[in-house]
Backbone as CSV, one residue per row, in Angstrom:
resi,resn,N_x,N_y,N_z,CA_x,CA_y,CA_z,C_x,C_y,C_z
1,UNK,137.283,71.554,77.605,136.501,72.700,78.066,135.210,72.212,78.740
2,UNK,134.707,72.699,79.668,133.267,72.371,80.465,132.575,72.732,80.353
3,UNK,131.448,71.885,79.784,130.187,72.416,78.972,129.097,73.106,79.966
4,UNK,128.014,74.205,79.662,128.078,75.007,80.488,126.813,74.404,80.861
5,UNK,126.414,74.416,82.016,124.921,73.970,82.485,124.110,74.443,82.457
6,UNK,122.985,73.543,81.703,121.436,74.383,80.949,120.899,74.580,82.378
7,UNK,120.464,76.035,82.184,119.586,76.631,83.160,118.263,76.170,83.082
8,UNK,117.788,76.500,84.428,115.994,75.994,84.295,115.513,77.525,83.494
9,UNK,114.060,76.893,83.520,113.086,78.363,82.968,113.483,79.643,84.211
10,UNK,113.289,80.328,83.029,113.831,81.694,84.315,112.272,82.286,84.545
11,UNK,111.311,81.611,83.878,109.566,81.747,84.689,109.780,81.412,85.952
12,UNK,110.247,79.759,85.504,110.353,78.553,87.367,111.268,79.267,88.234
13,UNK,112.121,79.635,87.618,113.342,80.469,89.041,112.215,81.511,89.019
14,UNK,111.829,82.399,88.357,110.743,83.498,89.085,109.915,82.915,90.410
15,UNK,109.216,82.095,89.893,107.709,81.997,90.323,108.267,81.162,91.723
16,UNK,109.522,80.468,91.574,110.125,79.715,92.786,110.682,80.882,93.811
17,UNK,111.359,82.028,93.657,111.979,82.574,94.361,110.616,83.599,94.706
18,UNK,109.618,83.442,93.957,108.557,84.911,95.072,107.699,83.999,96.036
19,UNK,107.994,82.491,95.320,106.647,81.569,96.096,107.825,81.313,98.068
20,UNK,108.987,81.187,97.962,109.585,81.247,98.639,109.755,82.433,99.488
21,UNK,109.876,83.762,98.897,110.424,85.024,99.811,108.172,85.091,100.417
22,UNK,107.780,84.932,99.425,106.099,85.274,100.086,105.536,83.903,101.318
23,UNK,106.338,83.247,101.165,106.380,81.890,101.737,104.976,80.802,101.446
24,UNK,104.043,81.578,100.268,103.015,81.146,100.024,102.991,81.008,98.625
25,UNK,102.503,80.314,97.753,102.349,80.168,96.419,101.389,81.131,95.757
26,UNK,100.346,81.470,96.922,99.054,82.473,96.022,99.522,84.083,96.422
27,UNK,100.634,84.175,97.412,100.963,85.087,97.338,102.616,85.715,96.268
28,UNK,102.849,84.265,95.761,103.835,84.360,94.114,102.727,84.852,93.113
29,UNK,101.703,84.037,93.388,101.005,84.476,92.390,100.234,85.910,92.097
30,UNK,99.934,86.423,93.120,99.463,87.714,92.952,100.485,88.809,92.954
31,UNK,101.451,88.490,92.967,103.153,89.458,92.472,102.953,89.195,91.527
32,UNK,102.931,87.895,90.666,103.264,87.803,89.248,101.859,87.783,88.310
33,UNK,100.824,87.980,88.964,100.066,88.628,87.981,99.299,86.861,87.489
34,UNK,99.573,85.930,88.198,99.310,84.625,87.366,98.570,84.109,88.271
35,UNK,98.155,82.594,87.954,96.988,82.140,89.319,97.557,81.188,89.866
36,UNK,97.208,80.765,90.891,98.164,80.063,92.094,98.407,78.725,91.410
37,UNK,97.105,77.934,90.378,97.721,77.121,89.634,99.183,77.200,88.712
38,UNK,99.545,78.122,88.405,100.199,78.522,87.185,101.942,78.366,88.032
39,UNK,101.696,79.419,89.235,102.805,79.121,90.373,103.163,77.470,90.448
40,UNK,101.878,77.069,91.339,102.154,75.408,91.346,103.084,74.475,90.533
41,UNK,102.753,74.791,88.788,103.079,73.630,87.969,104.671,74.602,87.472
42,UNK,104.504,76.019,87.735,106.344,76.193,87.484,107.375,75.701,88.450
43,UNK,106.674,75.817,89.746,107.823,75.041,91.175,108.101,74.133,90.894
44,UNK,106.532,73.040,90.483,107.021,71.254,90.173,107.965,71.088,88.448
45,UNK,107.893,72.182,87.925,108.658,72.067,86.474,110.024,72.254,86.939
46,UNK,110.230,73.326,87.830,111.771,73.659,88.694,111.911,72.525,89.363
47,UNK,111.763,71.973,89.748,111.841,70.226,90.330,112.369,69.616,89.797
48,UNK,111.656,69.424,88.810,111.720,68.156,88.171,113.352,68.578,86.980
49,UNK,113.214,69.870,86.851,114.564,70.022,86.109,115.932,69.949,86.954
50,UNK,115.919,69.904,87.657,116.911,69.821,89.049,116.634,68.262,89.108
51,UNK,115.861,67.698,89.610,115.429,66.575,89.898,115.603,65.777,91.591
52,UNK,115.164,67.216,92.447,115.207,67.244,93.508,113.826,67.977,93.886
53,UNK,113.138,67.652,95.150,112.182,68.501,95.859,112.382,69.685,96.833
54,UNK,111.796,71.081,96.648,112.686,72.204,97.217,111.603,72.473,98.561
55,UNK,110.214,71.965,98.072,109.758,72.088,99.610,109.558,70.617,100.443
56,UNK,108.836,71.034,101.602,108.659,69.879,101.841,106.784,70.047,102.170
57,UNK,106.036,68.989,101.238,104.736,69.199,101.541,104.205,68.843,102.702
58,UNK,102.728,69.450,102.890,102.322,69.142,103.886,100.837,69.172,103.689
59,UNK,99.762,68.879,104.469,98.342,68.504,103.949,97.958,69.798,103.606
60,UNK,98.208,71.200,104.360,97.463,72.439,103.723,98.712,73.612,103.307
61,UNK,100.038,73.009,103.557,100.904,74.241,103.431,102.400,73.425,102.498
62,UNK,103.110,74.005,102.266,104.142,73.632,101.381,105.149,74.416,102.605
63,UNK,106.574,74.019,103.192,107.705,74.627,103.804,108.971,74.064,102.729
64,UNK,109.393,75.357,102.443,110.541,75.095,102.362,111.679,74.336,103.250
65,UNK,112.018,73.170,101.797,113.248,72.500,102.859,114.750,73.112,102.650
66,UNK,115.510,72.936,103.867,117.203,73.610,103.295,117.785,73.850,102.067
67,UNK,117.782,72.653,101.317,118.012,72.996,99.971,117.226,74.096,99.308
68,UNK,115.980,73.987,99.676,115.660,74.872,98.608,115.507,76.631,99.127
69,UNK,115.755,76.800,100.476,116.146,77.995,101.611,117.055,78.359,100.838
70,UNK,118.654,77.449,100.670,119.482,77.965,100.411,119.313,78.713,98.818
71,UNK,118.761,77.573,98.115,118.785,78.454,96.156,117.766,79.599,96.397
72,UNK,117.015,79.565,97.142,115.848,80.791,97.202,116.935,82.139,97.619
73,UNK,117.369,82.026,98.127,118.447,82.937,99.090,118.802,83.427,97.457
74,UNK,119.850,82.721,97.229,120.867,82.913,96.007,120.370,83.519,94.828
75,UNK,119.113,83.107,94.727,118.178,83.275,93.394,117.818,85.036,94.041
76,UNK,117.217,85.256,95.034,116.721,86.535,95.350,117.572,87.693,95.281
77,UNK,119.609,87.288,95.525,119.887,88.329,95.343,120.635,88.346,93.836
78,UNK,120.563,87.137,92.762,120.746,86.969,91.604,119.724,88.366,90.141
79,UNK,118.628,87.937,91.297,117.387,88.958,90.792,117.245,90.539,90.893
80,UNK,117.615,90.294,92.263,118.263,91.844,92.782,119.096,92.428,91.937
81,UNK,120.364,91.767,91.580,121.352,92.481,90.810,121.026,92.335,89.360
82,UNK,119.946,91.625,89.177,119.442,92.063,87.398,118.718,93.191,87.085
83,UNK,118.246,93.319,88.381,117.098,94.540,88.209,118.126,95.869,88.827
84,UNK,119.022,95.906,89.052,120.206,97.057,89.558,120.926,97.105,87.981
85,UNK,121.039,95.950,87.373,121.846,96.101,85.837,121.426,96.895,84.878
86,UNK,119.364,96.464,85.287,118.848,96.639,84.066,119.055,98.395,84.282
87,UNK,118.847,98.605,85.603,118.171,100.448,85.787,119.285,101.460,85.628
88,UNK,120.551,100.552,85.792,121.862,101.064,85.465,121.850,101.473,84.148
89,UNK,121.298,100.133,83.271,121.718,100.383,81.537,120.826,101.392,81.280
90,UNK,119.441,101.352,81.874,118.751,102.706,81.545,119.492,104.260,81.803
91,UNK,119.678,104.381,83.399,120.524,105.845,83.609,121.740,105.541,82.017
92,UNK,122.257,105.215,82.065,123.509,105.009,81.174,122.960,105.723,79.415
93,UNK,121.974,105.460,79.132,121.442,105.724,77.610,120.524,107.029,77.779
94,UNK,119.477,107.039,77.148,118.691,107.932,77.484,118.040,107.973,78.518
95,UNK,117.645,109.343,79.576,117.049,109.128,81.157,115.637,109.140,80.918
96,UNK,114.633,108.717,81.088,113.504,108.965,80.594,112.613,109.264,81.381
97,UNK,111.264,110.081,81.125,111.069,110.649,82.154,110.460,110.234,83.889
98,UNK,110.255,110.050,84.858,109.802,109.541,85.960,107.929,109.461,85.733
99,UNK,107.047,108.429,85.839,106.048,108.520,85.773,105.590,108.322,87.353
100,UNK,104.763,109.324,87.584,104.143,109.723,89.013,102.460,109.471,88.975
101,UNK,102.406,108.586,89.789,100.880,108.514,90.546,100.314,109.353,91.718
102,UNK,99.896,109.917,91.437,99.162,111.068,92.805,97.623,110.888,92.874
103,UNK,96.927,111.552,94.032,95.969,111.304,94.388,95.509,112.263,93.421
104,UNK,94.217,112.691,92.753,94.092,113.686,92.232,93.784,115.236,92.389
105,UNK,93.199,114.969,93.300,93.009,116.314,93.937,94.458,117.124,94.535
106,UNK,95.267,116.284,95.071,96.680,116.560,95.218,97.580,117.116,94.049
107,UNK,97.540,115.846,92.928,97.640,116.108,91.556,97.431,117.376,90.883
108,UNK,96.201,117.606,90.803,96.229,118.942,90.463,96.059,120.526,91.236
109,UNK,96.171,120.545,92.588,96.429,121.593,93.277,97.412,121.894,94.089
110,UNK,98.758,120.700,93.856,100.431,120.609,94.369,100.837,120.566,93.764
111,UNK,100.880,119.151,92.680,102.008,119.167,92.166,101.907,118.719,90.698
112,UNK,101.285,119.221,89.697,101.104,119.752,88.445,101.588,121.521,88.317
113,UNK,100.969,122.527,89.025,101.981,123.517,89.709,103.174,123.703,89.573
114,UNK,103.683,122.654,90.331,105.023,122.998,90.637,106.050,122.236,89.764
115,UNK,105.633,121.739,88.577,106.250,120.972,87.607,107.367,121.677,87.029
116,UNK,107.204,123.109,86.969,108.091,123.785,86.204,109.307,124.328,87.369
117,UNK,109.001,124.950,88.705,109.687,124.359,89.464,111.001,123.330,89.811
118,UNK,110.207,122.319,89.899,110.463,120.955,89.066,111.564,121.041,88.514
119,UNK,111.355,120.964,87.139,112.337,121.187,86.010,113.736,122.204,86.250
120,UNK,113.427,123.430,86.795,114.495,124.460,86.892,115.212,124.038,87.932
121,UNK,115.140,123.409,89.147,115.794,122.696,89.983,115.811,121.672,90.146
122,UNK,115.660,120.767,89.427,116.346,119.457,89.689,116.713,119.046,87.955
123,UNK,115.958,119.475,87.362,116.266,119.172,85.950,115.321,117.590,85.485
124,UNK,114.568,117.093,86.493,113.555,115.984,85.861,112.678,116.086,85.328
125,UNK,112.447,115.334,84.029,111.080,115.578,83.541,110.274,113.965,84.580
126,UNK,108.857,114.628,84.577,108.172,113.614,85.080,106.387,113.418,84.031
127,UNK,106.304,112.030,84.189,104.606,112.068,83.473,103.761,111.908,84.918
128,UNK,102.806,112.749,85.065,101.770,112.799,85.800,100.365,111.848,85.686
129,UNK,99.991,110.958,86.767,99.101,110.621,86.926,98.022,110.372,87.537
130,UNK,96.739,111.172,87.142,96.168,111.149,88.427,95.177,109.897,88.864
131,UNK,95.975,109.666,90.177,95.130,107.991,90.397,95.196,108.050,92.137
132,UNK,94.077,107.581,92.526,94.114,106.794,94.134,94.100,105.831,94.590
133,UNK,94.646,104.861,95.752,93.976,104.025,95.956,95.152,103.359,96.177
134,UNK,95.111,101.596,95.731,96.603,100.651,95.432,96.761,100.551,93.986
135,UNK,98.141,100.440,93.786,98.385,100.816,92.608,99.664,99.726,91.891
136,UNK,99.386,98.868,90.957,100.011,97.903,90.367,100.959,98.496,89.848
137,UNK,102.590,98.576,89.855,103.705,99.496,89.437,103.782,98.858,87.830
138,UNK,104.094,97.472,88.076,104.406,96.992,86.458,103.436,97.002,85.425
139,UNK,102.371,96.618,85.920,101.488,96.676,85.123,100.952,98.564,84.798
140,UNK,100.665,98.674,85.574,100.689,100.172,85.214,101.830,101.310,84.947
141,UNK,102.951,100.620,84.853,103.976,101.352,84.252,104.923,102.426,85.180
142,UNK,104.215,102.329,86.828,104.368,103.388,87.526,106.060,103.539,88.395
143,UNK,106.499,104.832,88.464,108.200,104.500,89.113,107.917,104.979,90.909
144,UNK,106.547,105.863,90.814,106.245,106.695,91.922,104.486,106.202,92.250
145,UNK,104.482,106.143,93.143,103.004,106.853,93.940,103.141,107.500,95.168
146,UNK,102.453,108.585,95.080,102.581,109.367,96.329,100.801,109.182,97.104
147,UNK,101.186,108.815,97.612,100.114,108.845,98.925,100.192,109.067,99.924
148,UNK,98.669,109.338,100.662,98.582,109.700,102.271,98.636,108.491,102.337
149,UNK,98.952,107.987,104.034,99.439,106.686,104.604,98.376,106.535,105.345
150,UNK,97.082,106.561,105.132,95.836,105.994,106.082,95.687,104.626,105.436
151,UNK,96.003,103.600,105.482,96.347,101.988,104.527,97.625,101.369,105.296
152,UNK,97.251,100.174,105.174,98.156,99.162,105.309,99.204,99.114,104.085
153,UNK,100.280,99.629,104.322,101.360,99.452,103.058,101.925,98.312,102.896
154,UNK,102.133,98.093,101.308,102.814,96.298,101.288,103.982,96.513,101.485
155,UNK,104.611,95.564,102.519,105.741,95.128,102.848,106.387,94.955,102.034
156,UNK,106.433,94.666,101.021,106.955,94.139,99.365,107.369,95.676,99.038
157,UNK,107.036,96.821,98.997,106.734,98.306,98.481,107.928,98.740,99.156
158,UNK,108.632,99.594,98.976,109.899,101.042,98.929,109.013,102.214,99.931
159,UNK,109.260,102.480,100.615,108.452,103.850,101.222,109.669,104.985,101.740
160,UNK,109.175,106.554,100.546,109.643,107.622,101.329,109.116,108.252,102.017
161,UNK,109.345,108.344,102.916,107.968,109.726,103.728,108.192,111.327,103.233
162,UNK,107.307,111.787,103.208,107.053,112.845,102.519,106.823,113.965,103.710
163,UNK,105.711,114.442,104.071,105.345,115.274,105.282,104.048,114.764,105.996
164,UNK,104.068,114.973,107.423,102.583,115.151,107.765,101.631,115.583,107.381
165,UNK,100.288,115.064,107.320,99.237,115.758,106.541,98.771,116.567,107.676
166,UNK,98.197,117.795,107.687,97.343,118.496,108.549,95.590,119.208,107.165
167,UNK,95.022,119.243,108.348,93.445,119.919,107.452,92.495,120.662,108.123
168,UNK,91.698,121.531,107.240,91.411,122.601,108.291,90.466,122.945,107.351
169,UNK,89.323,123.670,107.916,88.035,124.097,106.816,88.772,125.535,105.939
170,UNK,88.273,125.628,105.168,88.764,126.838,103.899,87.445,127.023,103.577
171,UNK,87.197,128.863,102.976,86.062,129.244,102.469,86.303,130.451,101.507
172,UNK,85.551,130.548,100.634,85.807,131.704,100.005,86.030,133.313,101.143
173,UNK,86.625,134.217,100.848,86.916,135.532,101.245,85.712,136.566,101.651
174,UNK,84.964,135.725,100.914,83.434,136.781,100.865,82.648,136.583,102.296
175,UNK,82.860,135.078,102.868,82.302,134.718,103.712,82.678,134.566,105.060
176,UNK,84.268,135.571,105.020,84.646,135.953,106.588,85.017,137.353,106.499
177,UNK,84.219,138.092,105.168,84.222,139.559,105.038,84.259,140.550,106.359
178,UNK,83.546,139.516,107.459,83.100,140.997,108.728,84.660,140.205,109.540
179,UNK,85.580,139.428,108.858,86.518,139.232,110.235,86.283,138.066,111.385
180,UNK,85.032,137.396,111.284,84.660,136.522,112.406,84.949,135.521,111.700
181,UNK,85.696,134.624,112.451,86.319,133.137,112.106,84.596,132.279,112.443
182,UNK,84.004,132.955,113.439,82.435,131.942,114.176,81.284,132.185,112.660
183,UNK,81.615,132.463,111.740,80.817,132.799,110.780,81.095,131.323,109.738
184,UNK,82.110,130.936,110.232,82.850,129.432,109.273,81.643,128.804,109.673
185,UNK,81.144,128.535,110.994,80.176,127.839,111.569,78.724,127.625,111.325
186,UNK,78.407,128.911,110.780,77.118,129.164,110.250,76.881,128.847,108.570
187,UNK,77.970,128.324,107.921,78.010,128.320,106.731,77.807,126.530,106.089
188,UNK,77.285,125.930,105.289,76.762,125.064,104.785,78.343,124.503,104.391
189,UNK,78.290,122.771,105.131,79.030,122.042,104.964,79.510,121.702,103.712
190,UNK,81.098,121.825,103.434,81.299,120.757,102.306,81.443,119.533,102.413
191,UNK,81.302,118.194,102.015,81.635,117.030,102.231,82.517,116.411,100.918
192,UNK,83.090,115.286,100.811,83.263,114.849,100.242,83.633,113.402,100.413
193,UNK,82.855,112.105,98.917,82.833,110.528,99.293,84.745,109.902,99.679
194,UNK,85.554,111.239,99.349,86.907,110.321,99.348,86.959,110.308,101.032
195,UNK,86.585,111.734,101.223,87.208,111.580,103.301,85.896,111.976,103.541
196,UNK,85.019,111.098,103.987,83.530,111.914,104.590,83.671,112.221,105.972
197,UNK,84.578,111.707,106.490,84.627,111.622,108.029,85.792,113.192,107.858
198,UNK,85.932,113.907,107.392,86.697,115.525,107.139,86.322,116.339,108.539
199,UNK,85.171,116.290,108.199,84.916,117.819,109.029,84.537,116.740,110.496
200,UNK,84.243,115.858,111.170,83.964,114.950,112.004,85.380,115.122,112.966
201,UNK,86.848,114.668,112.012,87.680,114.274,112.665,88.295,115.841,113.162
202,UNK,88.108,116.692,111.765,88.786,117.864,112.510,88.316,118.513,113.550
203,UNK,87.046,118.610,114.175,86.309,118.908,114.745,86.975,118.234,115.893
204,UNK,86.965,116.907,115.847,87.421,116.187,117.041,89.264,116.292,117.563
205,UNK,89.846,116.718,116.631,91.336,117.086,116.786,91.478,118.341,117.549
206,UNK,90.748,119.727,116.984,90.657,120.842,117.595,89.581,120.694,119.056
207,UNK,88.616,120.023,119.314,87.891,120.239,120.327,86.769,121.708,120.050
208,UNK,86.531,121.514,118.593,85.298,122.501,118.405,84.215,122.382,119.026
209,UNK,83.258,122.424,118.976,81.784,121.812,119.336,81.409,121.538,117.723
210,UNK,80.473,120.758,117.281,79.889,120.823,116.471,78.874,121.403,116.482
211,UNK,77.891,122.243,115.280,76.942,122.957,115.188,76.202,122.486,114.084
212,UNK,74.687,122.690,114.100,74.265,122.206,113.234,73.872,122.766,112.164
213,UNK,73.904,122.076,110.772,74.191,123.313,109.502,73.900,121.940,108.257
214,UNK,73.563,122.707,107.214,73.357,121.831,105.961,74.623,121.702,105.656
215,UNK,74.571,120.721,104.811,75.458,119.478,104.011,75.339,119.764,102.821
216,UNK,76.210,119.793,102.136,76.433,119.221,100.279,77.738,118.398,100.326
217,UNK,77.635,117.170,99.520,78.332,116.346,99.356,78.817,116.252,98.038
218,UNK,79.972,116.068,97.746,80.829,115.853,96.217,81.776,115.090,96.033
219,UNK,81.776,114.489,94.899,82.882,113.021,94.858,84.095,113.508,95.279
220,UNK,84.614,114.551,94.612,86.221,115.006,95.005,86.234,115.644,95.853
221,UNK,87.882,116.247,96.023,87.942,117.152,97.349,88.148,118.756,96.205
222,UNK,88.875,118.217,94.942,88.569,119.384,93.751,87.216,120.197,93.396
223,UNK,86.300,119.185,93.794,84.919,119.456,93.265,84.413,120.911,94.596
224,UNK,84.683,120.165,95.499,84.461,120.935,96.917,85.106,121.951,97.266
225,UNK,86.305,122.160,96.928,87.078,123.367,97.136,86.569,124.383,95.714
226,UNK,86.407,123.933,94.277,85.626,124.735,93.791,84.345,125.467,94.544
227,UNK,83.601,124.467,94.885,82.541,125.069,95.582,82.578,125.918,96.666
228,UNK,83.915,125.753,97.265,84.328,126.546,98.424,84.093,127.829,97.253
229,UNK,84.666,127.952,96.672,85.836,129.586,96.055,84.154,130.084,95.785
230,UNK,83.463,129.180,95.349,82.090,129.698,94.659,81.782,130.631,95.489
231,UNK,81.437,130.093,97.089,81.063,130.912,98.318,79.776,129.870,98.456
232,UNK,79.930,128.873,98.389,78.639,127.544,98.438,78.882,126.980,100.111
233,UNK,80.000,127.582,100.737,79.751,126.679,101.598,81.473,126.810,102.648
234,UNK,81.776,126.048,103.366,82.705,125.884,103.714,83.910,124.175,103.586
235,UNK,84.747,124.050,103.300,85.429,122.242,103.062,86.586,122.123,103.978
236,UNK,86.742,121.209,104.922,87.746,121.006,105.403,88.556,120.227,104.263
237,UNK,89.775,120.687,103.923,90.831,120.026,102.727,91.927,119.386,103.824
238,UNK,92.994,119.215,102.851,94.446,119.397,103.401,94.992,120.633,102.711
239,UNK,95.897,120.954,103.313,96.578,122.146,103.935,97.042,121.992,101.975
240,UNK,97.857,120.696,101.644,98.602,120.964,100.530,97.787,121.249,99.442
241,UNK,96.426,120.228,99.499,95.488,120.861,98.316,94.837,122.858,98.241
242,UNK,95.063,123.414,99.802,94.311,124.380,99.703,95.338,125.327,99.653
243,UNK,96.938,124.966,100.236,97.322,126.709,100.004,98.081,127.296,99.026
244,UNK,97.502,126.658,97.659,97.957,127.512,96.823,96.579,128.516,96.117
245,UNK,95.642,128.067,96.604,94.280,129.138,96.779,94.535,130.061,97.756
246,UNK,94.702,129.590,98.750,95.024,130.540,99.673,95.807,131.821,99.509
247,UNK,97.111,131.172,98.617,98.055,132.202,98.625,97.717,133.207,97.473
248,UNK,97.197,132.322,96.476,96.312,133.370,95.670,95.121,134.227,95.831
249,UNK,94.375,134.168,97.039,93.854,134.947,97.119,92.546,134.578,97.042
250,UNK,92.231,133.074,96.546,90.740,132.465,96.439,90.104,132.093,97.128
251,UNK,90.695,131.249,98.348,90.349,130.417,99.549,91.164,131.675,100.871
252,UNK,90.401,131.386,102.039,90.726,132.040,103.562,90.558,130.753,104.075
253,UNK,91.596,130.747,105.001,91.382,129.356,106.449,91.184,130.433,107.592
254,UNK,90.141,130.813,107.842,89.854,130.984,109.481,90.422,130.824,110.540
255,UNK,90.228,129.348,110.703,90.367,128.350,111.655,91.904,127.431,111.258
256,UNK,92.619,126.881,112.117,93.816,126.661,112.183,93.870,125.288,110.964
257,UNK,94.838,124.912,110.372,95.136,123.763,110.114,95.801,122.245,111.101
258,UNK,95.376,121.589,111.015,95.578,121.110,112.492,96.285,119.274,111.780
259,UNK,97.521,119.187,112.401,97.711,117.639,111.947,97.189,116.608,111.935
260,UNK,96.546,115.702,111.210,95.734,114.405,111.357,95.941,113.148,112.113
261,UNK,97.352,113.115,111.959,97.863,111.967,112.299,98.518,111.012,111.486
262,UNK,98.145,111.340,109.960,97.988,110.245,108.765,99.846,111.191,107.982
263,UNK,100.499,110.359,107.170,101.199,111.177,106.191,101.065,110.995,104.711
264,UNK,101.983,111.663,104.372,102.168,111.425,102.951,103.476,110.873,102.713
265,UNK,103.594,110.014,101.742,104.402,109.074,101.485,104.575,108.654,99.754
266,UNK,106.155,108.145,99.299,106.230,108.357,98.134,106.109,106.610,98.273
267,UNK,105.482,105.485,96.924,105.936,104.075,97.406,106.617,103.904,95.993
268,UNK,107.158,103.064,95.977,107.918,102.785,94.829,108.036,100.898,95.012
269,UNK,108.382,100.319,93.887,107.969,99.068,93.392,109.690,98.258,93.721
270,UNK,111.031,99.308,93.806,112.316,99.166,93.587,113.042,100.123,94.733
271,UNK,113.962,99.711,94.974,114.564,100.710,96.435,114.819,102.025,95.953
272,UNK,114.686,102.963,96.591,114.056,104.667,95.835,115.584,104.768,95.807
273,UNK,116.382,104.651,96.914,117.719,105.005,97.441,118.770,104.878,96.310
274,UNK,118.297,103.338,95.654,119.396,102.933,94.470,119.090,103.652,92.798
275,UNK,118.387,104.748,93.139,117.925,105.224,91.865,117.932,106.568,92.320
276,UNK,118.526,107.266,91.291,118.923,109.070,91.218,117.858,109.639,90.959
277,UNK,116.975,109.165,90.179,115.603,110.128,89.412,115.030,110.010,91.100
278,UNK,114.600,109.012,91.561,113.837,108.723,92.122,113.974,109.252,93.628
279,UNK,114.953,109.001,94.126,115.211,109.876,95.102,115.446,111.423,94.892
280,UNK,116.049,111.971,93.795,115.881,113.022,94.031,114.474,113.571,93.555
281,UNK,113.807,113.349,93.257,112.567,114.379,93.251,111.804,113.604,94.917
282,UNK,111.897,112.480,95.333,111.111,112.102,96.752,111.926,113.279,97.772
283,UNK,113.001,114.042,97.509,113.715,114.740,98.657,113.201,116.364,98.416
284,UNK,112.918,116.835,96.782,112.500,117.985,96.185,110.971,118.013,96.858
285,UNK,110.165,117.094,96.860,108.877,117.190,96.738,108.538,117.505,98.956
286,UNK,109.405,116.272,99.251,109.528,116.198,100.659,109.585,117.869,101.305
287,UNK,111.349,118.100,100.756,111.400,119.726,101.203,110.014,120.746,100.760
288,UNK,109.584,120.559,99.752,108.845,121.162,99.409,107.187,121.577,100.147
289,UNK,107.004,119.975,100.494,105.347,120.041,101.146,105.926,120.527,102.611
290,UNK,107.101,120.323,103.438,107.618,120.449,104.859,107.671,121.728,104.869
291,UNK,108.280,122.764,103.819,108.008,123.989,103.709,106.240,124.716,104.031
292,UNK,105.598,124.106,103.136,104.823,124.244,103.442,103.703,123.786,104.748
293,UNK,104.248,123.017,105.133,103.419,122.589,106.709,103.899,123.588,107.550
294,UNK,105.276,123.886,107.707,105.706,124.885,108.277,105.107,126.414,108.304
295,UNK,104.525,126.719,107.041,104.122,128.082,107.127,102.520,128.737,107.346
296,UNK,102.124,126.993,107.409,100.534,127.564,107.333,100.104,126.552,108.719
297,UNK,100.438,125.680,108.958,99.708,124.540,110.379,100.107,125.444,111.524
298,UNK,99.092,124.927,112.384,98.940,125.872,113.863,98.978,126.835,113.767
299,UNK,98.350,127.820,112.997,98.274,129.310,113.144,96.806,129.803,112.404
300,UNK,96.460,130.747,112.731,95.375,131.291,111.734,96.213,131.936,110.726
301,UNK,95.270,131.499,109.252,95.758,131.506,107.768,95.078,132.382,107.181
302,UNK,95.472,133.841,106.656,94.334,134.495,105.866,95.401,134.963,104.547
303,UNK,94.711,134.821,103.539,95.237,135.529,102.665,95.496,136.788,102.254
304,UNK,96.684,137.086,101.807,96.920,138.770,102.286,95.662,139.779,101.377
305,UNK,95.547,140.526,101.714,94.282,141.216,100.984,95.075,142.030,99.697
């Protein structure tokens, strides 16, 4: 019988097959969470257990030589199909629920909402989180982030597209009482530190004039659309954070919602496609915001009285 051949560390096949697909060692290392030393001495440990050299050095760069092209190859889709086994054995036992990263202001004026929704048509439970920015999947546990696409996305990352973003100033009801949309104009700016450039760009999309008027500034775009409903002022949002005020009756858009340019996008850490949870709520959520771009962008928006 043929005795079976001891494998290397399955660290060194890690840290060898990301230092290879990243073609850089500090970029293995910042996938794996370790420091470019740590990469270094698992490649030369994968070496030396083979007892062959897989790159070929050089004074500031390391290239892979053929041999080690070819096991990098082999190893990447070895990895592939462990991580298709593992997500398999999961669907297979208990489904558990999808954990979602959202922006927060999104978070809680889309799609916390529509959770129950959610549930009655598609049947997923999901955990909600509200976070912005870049977002570490393993370490933070995450299956989803949904973001607007104003960022350089990692190439490494899964991307669904979601809908176009469009944005448009919103104000409380009280403050286009006589009917004049030119009354938005006279009313004290909202700002906010996530998009300060808001009311700048929309201005510049529509071809308003700008007018001059006080400012209040607030960390969120939540904080500001409160202040909208208050009657403090006027906030250019997005369309998805504002029209479920709208439709209730809290917030009026005047003035049109107008597309940015930027979208929204689901990223995921694993191909969305090869996973059921995951694609189907990126296609629920998709139909869902497209519905809504559809019924409120390019038109004047008032809430029914």
């Amino acid at each position: 019988m043929r005795n079976p051949v001891r494998l290397p560390s399955l660290n060194a096949l890690r840290a060898f097959e990301a230092a290879a697909r990243h073609d850089t060692l500090q970029g293995a290392a910042d996938e794996l969470h370790v420091t470019h030393g740590a990469v270094s001495r698992q490649v030369r440990q994968l070496e030396d257990e083979l007892g062959e050299e897989l790159f070929t050095r050089q004074a500031r760069t390391n290239i892979l030589n053929d041999r080690g092209r070819a096991l990098a190859t082999k190893l990447h889709d070895v990895f592939q199909d462990l991580a298709q086994a593992l997500e398999e054995f999961h669907r297979d036992g208990i489904i558990p629920p999808l954990s979602i990263s959202c922006e927060p202001t999104l978070c809680l004026k889309m799609l916390i909402p529509a959770l129950g929704e959610l549930k009655r048509e598609t049947g997923l439970d999901v955990k909600v989180f509200a976070a912005g920015g870049p977002i570490d999947f393993e370490k933070d546990r995450i299956d989803l982030a949904i973001r607007r696409e104003d960022f350089r996305v990692d190439q490494g990352l899964h991307l669904y597209p979601l809908s176009d973003e469009a944005t448009g100033p919103v104000v409380a009801p009280m403050l286009v009482a006589d009917g004049k949309a030119d009354t938005l104009f006279k009313s004290v700016q909202l700002h906010t530190l996530t998009r300060p450039d808001a009311w700048k760009h929309w201005l510049h999309l529509t071809g308003i004039k700008r007018t001059r008027t006080s400012k209040l500034t607030f960390e969120h775009f939540y904080l500001a659309l409160q202040a909208a409903q208050a009657g403090q002022g006027a906030a250019v949002a997005s369309v998805f954070m504002a029209a479920g005020d709208i439709e209730a009756g809290l917030l009026v858009a005047p003035r049109r919602f107008t597309r940015d340019g930027t979208r929204y996008v689901c990223l995921s850490s694993a191909n969305i496609t090869h996973d059921d949870r995951k694609r189907t709520f990126c296609a629920w959520l998709a139909n869902r915001m497209n519905r809504t771009l559809e019924k409120f962008v390019e038109r004047e928006i008032v809430a029914e009285p």
